[in-house]
C-alpha positions as a Markdown table, in Angstrom:
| # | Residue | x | y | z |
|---|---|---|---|---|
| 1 | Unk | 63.0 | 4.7 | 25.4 |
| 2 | Unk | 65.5 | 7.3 | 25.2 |
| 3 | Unk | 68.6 | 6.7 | 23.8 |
| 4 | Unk | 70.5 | 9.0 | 25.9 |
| 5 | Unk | 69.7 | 6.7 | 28.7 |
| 6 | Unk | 70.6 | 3.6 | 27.3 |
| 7 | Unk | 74.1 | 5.4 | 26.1 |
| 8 | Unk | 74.8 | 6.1 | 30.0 |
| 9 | Unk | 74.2 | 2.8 | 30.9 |
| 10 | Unk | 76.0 | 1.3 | 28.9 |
| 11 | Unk | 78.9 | 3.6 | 30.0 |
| 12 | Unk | 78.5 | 3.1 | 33.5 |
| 13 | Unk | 78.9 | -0.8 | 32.7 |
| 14 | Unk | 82.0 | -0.2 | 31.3 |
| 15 | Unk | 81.3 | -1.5 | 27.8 |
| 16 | Unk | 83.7 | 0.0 | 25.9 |
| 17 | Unk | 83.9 | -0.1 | 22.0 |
| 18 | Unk | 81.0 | 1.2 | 21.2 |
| 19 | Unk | 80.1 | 3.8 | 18.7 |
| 20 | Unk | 77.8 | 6.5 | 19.7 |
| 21 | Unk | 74.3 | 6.1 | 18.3 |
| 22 | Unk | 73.3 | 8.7 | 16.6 |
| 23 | Unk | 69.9 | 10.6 | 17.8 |
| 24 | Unk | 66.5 | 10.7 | 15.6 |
| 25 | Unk | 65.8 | 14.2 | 14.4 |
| 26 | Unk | 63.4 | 15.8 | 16.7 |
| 27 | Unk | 60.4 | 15.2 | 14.2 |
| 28 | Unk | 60.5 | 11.8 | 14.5 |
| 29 | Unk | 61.1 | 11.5 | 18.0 |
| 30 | Unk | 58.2 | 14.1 | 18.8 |
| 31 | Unk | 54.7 | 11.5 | 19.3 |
| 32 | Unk | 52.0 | 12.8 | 17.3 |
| 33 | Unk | 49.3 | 14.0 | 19.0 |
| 34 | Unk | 45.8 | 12.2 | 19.6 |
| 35 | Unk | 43.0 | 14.7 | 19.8 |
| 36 | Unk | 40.1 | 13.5 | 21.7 |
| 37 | Unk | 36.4 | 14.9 | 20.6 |
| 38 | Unk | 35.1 | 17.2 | 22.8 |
| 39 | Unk | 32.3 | 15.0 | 23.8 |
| 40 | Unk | 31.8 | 11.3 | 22.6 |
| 41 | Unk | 28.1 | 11.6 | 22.2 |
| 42 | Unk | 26.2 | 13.6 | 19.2 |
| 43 | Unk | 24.3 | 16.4 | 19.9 |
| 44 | Unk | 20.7 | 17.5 | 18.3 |
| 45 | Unk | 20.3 | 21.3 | 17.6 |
| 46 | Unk | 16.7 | 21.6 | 16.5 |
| 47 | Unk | 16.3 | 24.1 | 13.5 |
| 48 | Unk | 13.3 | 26.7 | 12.9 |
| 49 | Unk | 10.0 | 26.0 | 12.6 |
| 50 | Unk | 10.0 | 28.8 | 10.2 |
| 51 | Unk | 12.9 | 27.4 | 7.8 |
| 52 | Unk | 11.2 | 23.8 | 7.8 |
| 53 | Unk | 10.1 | 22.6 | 4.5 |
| 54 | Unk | 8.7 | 19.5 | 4.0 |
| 55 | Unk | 11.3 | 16.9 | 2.0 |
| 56 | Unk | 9.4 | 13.6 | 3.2 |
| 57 | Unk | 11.2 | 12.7 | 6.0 |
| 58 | Unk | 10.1 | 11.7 | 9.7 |
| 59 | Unk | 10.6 | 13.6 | 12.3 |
| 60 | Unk | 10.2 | 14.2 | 16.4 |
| 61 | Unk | 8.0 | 16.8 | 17.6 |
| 62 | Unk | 6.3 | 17.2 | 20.8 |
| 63 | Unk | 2.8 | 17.4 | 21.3 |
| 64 | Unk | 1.4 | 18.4 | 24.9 |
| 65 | Unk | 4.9 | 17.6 | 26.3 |
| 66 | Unk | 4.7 | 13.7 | 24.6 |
| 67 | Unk | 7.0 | 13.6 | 21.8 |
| 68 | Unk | 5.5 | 12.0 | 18.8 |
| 69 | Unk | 7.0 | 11.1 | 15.3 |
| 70 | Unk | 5.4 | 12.9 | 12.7 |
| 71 | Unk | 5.9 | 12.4 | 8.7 |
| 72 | Unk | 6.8 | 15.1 | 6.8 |
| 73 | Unk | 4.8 | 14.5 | 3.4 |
| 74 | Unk | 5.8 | 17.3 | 0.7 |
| 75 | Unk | 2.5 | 15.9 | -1.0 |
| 76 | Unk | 0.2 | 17.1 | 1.6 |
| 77 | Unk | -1.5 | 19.7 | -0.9 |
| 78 | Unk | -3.3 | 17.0 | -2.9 |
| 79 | Unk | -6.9 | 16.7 | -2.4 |
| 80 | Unk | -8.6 | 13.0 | -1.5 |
| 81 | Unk | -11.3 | 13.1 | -3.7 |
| 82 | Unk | -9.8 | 11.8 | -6.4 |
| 83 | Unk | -8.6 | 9.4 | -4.3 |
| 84 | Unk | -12.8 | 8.6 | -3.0 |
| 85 | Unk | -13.8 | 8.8 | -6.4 |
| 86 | Unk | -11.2 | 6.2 | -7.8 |
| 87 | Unk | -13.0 | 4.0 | -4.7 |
| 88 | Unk | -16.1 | 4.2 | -6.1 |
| 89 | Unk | -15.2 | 3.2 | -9.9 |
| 90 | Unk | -14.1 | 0.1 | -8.4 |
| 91 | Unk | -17.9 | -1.0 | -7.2 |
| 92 | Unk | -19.4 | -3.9 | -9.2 |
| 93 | Unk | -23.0 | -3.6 | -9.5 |
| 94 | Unk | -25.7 | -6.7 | -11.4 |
| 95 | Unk | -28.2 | -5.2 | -13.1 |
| 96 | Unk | -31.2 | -8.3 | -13.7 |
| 97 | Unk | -33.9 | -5.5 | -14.8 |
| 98 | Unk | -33.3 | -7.2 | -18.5 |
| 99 | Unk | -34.0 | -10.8 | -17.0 |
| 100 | Unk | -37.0 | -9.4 | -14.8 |
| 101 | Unk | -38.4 | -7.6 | -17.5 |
| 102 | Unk | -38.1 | -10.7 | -19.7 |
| 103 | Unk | -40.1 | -12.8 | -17.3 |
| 104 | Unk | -42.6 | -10.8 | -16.5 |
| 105 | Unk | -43.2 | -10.3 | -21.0 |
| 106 | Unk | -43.5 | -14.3 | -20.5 |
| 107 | Unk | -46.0 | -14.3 | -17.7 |
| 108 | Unk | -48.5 | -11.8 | -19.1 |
| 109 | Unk | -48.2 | -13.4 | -22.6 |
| 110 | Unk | -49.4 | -16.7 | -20.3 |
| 111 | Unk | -52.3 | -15.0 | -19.0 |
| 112 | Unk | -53.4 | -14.3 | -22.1 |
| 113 | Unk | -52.9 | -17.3 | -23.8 |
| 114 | Unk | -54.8 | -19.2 | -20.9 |
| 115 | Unk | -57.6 | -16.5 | -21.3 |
| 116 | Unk | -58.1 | -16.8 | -25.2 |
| 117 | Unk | -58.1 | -21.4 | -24.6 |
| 118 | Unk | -60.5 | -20.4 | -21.7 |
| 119 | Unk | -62.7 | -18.5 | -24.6 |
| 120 | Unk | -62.1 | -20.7 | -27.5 |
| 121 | Unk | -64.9 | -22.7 | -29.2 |
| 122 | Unk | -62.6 | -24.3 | -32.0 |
| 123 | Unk | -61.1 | -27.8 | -30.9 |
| 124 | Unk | -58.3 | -27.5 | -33.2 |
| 125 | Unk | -57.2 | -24.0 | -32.3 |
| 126 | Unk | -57.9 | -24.7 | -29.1 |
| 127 | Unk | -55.3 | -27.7 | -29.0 |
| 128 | Unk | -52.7 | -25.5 | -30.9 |
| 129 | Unk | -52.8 | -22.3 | -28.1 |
| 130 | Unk | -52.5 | -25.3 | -25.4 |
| 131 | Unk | -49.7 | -26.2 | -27.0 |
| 132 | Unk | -48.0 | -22.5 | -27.1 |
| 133 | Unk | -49.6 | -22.0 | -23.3 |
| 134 | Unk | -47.5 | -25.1 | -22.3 |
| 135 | Unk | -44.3 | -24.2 | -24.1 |
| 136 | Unk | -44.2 | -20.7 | -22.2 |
| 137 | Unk | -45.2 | -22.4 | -18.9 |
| 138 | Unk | -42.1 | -24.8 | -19.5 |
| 139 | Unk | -40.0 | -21.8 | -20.4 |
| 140 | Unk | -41.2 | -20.0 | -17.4 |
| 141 | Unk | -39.9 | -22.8 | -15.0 |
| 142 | Unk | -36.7 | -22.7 | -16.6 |
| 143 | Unk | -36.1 | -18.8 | -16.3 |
| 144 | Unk | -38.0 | -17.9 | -13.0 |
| 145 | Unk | -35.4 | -18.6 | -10.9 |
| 146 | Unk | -32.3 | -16.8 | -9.2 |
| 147 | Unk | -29.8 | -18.9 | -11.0 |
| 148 | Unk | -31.2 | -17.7 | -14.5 |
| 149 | Unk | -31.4 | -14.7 | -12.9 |
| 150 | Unk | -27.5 | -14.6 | -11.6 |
| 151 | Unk | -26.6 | -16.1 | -15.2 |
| 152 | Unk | -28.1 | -13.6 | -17.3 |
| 153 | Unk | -27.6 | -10.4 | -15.3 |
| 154 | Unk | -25.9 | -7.4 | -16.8 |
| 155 | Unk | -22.3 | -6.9 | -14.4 |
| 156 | Unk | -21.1 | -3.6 | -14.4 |
């Protein structure tokens, strides 16, 4: 409001008595100013192609008119084989050729055991290489079989 105003009403009421009020320096009575942003929305401004370096950010681009968002990987340059070959390190392999080889030692050794009792004219040796053909026979049965086989393989 300004005080001039208020000063001539009060006059024209015929209040008398009352001091004049003294006026704010101009600086103060001056509004400061607002200024509004020329528009109230951001604006992109794309940037060259040419100055782009890669800083691993994402980014638009437009591909056949569709944009798509594209990664911007400043490790591109690394080769994937190490990557392949670190795959491959990770592949567990069991190895029975030790077990298979093992068995098949037991089987010919009980070939020829039953060949020499087949040929044997001595009763008492006779009776002692029956007793060996056995104890193979029984060793056999105990170690041709996939569990042996899964037990006793080499992992690596």
């Amino acid at each position: 409001m300004n005080i001039n105003a208020v000063q001539a009403g009060i006059q024209a009421q015929g209040i008398q008595g009352t001091a004049p009020v003294k006026q704010a320096p101009a600086a103060e009575q001056a509004q400061p100013e607002i200024k509004q942003p020329a528009s109230a929305f951001d604006e992109y401004i794309p940037e060259d192609k040419e100055a782009h370096a890669p800083i691993g950010l994402y980014r638009v681009v437009q591909e056949d008119g569709v944009p798509k968002v594209e990664f911007d990987d400043p490790e591109k340059s690394i080769p994937e084989a190490p990557a392949k070959e670190k795959e491959e390190s990770n592949v567990t392999t069991m190895d029975t050729g030790k077990v298979d080889r093992e068995i098949k030692a037991l089987k010919e050794k009980q070939e020829k055991l039953s060949q020499q009792v087949e040929r044997e004219q001595d009763p008492q040796r006779r009776e002692a290489q029956e007793r060996q053909l056995a104890q193979i026979e029984q060793e056999l049965a105990q170690k041709d079989n996939d569990t042996y086989r899964k037990n006793h393989a080499v992992i690596s």
